[in-house]
C-alpha positions as CSV (number, residue, x, y, z in Angstrom):
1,X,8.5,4.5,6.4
2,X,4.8,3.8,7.3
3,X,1.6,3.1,4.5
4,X,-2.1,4.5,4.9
5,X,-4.8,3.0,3.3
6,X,-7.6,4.7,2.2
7,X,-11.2,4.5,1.3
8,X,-11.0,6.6,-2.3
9,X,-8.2,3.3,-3.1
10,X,-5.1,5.3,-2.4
11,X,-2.0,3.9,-0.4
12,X,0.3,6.5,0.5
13,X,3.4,5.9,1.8
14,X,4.9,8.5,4.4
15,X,8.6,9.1,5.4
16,X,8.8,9.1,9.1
17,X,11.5,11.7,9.8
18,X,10.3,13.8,8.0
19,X,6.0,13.4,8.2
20,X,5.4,13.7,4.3
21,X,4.2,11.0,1.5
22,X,6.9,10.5,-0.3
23,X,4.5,8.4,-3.2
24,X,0.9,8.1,-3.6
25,X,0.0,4.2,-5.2
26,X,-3.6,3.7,-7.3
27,X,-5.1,0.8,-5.5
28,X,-7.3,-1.3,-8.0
29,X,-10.7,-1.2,-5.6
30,X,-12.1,1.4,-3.5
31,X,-12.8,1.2,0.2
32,X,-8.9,-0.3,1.2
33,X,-8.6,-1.2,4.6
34,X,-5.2,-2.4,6.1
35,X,-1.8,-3.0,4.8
36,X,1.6,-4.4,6.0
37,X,5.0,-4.6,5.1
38,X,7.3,-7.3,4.4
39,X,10.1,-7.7,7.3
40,X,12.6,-6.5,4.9
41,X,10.3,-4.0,3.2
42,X,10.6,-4.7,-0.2
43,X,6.6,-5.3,-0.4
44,X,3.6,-4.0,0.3
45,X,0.4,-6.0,0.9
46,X,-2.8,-4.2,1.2
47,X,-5.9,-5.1,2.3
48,X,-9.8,-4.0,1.0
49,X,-13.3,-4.2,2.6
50,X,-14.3,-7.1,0.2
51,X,-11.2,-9.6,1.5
52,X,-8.7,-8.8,-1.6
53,X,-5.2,-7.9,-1.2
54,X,-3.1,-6.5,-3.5
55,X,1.0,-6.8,-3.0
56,X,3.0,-4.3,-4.3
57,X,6.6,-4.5,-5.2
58,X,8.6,-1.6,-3.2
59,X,11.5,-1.8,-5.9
60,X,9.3,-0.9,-9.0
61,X,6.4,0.2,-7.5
62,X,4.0,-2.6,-9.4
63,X,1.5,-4.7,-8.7
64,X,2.8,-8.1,-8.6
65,X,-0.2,-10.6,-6.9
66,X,-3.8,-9.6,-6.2
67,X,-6.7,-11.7,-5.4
């Protein structure tokens, strides 16, 4: 599995075997910018324009920290 980022807020996460998003997450600000996984991949941080992150829960697909 692999994340994009992108500027409309949208993190999509993509199956690799198969090249197609398996979900589409709402970001809570526009203009995201980078994101990385956890080692085991259970979450999600992502990364805006402004300096915020959000981490996302894999399991449940929630937000569980932003700042």
């Amino acid at each position: 599995m692999y994340a994009t980022v992108s500027n409309d807020g949208t993190v999509k996460i993509w199956d690799t075997s198969m090249n197609i998003i398996l979900q589409t997450l709402e970001g809570r600000s526009k203009g995201l910018s980078c994101a990385t996984w956890h080692p085991q991949g259970a979450y999600l941080a992502v990364g805006d324009e402004g300096g915020n992150v959000i981490m996302w829960s894999m399991e449940n697909q929630q937000v569980i920290n932003s700042s």
